[in-house]
Structures are given as C-alpha cells and as structure tokens.
TORFITOR-101297 format. One record per atom (N, C-alpha, C): x, y, z; residue in one letter. Coordinates in steps of 0.1 Angstrom, whole numbers, padded with zeros to 4 digits, always signed. Example, Ala and Ser with C-alpha at 12.3 -4.5 7.8 and 13.67 -1.06 7.14 Angstrom:
REM TORFITOR-101297
+0132-0057+0078A;+0123-0045+0078A;+0132-0033+0078A;+0128-0022+0071S;+0137-0011+0071S;+0129+0000+0079S;
This chain:
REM TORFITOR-101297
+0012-0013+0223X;+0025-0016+0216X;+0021-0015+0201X;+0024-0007+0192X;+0026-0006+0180X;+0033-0020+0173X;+0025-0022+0165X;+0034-0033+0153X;+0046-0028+0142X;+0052-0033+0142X;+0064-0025+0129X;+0060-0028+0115X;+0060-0016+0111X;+0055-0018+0096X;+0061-0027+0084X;+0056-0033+0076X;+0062-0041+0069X;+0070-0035+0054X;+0077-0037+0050X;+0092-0025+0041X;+0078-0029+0032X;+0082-0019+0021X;+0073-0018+0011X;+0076-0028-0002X;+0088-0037+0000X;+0089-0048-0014X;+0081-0061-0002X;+0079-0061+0008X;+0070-0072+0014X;+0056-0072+0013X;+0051-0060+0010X;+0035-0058+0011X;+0030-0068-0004X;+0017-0066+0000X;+0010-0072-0012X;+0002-0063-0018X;+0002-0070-0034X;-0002-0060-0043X;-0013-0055-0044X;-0017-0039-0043X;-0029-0032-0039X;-0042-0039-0050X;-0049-0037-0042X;-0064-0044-0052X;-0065-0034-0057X;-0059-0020-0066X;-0062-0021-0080X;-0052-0026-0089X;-0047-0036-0083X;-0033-0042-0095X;-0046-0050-0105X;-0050-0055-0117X;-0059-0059-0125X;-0049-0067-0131X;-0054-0077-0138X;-0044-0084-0143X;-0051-0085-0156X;-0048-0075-0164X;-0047-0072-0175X;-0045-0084-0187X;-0053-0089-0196X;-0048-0100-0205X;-0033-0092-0211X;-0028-0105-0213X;-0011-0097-0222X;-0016-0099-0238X;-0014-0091-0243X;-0017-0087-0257X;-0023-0101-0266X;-0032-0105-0273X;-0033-0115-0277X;-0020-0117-0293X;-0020-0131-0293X;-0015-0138-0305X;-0025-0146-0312X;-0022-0142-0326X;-0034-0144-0336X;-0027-0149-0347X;-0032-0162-0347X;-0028-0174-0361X;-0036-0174-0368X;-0034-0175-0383X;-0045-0180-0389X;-0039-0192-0401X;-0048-0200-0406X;-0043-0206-0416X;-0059-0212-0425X;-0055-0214-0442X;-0068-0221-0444X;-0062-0233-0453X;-0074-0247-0444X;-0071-0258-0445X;-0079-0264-0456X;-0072-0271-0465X;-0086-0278-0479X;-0089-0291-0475X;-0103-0288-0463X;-0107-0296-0457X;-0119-0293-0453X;-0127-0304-0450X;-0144-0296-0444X;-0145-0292-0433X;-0149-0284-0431X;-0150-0277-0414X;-0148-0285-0403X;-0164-0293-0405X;-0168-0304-0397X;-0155-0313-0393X;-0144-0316-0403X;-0136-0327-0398X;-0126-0323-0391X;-0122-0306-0398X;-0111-0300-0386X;-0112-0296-0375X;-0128-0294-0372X;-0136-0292-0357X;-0132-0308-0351X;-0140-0316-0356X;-0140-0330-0348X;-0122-0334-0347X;-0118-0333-0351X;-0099-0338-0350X;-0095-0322-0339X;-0096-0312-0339X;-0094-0301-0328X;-0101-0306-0317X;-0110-0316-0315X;-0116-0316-0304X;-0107-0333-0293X;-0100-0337-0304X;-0098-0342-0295X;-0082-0344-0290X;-0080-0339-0279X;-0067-0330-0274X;-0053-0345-0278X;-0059-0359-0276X;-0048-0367-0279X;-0042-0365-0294X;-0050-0362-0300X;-0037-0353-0315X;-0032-0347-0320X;-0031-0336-0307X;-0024-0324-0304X;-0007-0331-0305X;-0004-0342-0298X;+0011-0342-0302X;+0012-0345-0311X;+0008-0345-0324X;+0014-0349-0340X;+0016-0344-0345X;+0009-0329-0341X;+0014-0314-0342X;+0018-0302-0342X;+0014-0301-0326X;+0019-0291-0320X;+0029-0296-0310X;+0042-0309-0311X;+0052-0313-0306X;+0058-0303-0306X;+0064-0294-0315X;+0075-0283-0312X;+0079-0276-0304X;+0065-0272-0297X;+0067-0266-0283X;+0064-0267-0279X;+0056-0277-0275X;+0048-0287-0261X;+0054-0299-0261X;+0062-0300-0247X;+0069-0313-0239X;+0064-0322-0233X;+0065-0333-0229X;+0058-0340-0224X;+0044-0344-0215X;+0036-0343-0231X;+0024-0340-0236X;+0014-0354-0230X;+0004-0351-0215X;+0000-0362-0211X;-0015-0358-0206X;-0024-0364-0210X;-0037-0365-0208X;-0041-0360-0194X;-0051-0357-0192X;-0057-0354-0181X;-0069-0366-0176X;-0071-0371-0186X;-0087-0381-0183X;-0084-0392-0198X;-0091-0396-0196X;-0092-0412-0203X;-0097-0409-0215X;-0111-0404-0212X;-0121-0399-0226X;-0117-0382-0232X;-0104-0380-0243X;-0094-0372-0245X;-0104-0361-0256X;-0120-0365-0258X;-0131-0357-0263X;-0133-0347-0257X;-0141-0333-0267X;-0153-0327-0261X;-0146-0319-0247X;-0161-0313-0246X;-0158-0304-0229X;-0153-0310-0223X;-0143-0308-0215X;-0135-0313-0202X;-0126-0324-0202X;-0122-0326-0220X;-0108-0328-0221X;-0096-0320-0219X;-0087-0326-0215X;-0076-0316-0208X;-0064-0327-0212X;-0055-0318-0213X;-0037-0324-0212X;-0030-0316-0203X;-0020-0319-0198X;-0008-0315-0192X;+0004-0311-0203X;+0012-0303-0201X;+0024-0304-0204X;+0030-0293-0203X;+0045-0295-0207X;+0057-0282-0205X;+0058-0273-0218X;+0056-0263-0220X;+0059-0254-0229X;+0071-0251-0226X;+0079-0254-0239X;+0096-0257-0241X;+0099-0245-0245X;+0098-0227-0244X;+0103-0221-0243X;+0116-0219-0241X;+0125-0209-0246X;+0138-0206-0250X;+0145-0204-0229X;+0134-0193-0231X;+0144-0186-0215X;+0133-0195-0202X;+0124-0194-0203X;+0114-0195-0193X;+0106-0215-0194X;+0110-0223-0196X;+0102-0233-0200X;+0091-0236-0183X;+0080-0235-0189X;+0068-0239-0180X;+0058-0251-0181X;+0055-0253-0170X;+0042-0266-0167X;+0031-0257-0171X;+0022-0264-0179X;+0006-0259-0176X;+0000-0271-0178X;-0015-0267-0177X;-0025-0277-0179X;-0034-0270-0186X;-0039-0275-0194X;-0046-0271-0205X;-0066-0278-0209X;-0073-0270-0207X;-0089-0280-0205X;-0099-0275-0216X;-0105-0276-0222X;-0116-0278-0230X;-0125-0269-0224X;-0134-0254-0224X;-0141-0254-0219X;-0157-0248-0226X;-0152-0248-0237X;-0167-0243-0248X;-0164-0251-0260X;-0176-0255-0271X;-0174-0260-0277X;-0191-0259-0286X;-0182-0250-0296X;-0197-0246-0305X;-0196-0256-0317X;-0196-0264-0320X;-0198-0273-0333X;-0201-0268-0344X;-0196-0266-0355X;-0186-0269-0361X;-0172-0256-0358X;-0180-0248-0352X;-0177-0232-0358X;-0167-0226-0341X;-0164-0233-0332X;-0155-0226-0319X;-0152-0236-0308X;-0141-0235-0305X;-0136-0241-0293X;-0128-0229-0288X;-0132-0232-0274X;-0125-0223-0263X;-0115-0231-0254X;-0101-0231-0247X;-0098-0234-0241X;-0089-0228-0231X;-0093-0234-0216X;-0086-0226-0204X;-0070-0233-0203X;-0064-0228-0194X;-0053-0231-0191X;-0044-0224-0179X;-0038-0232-0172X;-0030-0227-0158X;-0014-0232-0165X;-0009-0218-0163X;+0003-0219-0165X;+0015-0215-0153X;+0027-0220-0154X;+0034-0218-0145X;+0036-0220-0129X;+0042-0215-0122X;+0041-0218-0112X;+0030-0218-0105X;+0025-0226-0104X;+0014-0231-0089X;+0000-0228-0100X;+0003-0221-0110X;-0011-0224-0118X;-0014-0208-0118X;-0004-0198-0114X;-0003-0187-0113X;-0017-0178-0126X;-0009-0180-0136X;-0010-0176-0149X;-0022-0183-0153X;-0034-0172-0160X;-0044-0181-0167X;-0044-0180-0180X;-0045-0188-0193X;-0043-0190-0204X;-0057-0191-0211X;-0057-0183-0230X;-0070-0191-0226X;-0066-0191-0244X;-0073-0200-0253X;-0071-0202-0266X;-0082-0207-0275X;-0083-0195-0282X;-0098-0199-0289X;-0094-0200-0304X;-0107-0208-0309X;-0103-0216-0318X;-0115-0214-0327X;-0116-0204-0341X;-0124-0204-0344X;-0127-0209-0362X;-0134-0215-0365X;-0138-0220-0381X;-0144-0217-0386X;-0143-0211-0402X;-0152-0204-0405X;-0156-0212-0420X;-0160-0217-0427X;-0163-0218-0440X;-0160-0211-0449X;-0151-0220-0459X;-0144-0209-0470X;-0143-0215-0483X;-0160-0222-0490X;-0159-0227-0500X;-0156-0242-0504X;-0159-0246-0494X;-0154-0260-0491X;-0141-0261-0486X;-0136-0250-0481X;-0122-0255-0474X;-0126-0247-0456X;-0115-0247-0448X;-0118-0243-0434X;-0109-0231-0433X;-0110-0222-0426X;-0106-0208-0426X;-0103-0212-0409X;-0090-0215-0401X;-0091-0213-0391X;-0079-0206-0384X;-0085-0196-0375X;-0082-0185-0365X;-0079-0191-0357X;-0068-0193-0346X;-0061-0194-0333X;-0062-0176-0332X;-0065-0175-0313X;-0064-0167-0306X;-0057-0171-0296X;-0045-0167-0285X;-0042-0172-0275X;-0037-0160-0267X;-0042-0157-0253X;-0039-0145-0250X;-0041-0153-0234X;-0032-0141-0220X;-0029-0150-0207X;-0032-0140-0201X;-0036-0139-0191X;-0042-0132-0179X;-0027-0134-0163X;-0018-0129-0167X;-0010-0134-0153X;-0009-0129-0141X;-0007-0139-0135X;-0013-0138-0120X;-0001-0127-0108X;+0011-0123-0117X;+0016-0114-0110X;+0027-0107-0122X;+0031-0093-0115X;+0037-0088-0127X;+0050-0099-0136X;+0058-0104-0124X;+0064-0113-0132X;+0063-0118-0142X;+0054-0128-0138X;+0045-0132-0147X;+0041-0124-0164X;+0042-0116-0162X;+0040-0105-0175X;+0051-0100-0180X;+0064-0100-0174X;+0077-0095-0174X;+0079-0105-0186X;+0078-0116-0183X;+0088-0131-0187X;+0083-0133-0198X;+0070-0129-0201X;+0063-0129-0216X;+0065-0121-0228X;+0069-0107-0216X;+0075-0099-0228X;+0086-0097-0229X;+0096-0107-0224X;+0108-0108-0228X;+0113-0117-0244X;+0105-0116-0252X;+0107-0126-0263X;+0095-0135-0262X;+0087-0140-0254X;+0077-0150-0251X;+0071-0152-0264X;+0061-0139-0268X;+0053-0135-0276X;+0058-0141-0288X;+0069-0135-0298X;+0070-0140-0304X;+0075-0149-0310X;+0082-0155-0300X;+0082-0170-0301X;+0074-0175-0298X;+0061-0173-0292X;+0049-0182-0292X;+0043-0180-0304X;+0047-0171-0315X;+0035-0172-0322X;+0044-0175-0333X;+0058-0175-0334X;+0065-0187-0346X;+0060-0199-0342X;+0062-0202-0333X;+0055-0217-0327X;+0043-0222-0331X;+0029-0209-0330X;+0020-0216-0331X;+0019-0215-0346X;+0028-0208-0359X;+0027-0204-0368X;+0027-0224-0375X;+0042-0225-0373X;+0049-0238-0376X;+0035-0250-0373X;+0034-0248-0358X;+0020-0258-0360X;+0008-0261-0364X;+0004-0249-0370X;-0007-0246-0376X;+0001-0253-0392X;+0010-0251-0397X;+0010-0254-0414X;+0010-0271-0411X;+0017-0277-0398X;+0020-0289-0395X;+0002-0294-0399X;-0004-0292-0387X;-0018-0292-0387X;-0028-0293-0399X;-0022-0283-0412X;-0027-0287-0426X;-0022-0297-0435X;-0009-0301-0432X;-0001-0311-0443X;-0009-0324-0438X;-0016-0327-0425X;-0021-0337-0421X;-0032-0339-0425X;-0042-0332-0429X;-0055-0326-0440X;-0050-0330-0455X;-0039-0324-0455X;-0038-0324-0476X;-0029-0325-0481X;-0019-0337-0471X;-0006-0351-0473X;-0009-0357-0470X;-0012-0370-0476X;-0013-0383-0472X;-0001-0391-0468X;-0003-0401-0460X;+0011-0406-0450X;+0004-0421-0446X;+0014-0425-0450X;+0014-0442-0443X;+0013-0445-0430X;+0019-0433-0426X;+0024-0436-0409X;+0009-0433-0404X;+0007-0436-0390X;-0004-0436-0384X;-0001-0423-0374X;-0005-0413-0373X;-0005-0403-0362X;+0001-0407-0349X;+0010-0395-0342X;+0009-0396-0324X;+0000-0397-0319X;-0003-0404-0308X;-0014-0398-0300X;-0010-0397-0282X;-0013-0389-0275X;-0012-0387-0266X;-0021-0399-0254X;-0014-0404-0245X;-0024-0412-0234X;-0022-0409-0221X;-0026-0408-0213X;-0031-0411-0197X;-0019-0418-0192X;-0009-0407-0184X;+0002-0418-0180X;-0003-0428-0167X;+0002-0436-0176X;+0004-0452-0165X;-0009-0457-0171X;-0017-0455-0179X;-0033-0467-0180X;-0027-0474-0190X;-0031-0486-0186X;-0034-0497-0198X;-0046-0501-0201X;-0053-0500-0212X;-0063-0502-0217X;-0066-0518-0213X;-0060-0526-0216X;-0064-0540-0214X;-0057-0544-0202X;-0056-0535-0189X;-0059-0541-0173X;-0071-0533-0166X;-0075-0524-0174X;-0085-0514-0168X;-0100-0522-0169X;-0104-0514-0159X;-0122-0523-0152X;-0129-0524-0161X;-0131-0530-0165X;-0143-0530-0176X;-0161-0537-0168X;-0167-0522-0167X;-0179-0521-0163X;-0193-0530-0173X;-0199-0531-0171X;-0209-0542-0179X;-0204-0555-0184X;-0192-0561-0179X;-0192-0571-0185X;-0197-0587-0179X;-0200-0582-0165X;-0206-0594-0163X;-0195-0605-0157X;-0185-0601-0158X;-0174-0610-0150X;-0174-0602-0136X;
C-alpha cells in the first residue's frame, strides 16, 4: 500500500533553506566618558531599563547576579506591527574593548539575535559601535523584519544610544532604573555563611 503524499505547503523546509543573518543594524555614538566605565555600566544588564525603555517592555532579569558572562534579561520588544518576547544573555566579554550578546526571539525562541558591542578609545572619550543583526528560524520570521522592523529598530536603538550618553554627561539627582528578578526579595532570601 502506498502512502499519500503530503501537498507541498505541508512539507518541510529543504536542508538547503540557510538561515541567512537579516542585514545587520549599526549604531554608533561617542560618549565623554572613559571606556572603562561605559564597558563596566554595559555590563550590567539591570541598567538597561534607564535606557533602552523605549522599546523594551517589561524588562526582567534572568539571574540574581545581573554581571558579566551569563547575565541575561527577559523582555518584550514593543514593536509597531509585530511586538515580541525574547531573552537576551551575555555571552563574550573582552574588557574594556567588546561585549557580545545572544538572544531568542519570538515564538518558542524561533529567531536568534545577536548584538555586539564594541569600544574603542577616542582621546579620553568612548567611541561606541552597536551591531545587531538576527538569524531567523523560518522565512516568516524574516518577512516580519522586513516589513518596517529594521528601521524602526534602528530609530530605537538610535534614541537609546543618545539616552545612554546624557547619563555619562548630565548630571541628575534622581537615582537610575534598575531592573530585578521577578518575585526576589533581597531581605527574605538565604543568606549562606551566616551561621544562623
């Protein structure tokens, strides 16, 4: 007995479909600031919401210690037509001079994201480069990006980036956002060595 063949919009997509990165977006901005401090403040993802709020939604930690390699957040990119979940992680980290980071975007983690972060020295001020370019996990996926995506992600990351320097070379009374670990409270949590 023969099997019946499956219509051709049910099949799956031939292994040479490649999932091509979608064109990268490239920020730059220079901060009158020392490298060193805009590296160590980029590194730690809790104050990301002070200033890249605009288009990141409800912006929530991944881990306790929000430092370094294998700090990560959650949130919704508030996009116009398409708004999406991703997660967002830490995964290189050259001192003073690069941070790399991964990211699963969209449904089920489809889409991979990745955003690098580079500092260059400019006389005593910071010269820094955003790169952000996505790898998606099905054409869709690539459709929805080039429907306006692009450049509204890069007004977005444009706006966040000047946000990012008025916080360098304005001074403010107010104390920063910071992002936390939903549901921890610091003062009910275990505290290891203490002997109680």
């Amino acid at each position: 007995m023969r099997r019946p063949s499956r219509s051709r919009s049910c099949r799956a997509l031939p292994d040479s479909y490649n999932r091509r990165p979608v064109r990268p977006v490239e920020s730059r901005i220079v901060i009158s600031a020392p490298r060193e401090a805009v590296f160590e403040f980029l590194t730690d993802v809790s104050n990301r919401v002070a200033w890249m709020d605009n288009f990141l939604d409800d912006y929530r930690l991944n881990r306790v210690h929000p430092i370094g390699v294998g700090a990560g957040a959650a949130f919704v990119i508030d996009s116009p037509l398409f708004p999406q979940r991703a997660e967002s992680q830490i995964v290189e980290a050259e001192p003073p001079r690069r941070l790399v980071e991964r990211a699963r975007i969209g449904r089920l983690g489809r889409t991979t994201g990745w955003t690098e972060w580079e500092l260059a020295d400019n006389h005593g001020s910071t010269e820094l480069t955003v790169t952000a370019w996505t790898e998606p996990g099905i054409r869709w996926d690539g459709i929805k990006e080039g429907l306006g995506g692009r450049p509204w992600f890069k007004r977005q990351l444009g706006v966040s980036l000047r946000r990012l320097r008025s916080i360098f070379e304005e001074s403010s009374d107010r104390p920063l956002a910071r992002a936390t670990v939903a549901g921890y409270e610091p003062l009910t949590a275990a505290r290891y060595g203490s002997g109680a």
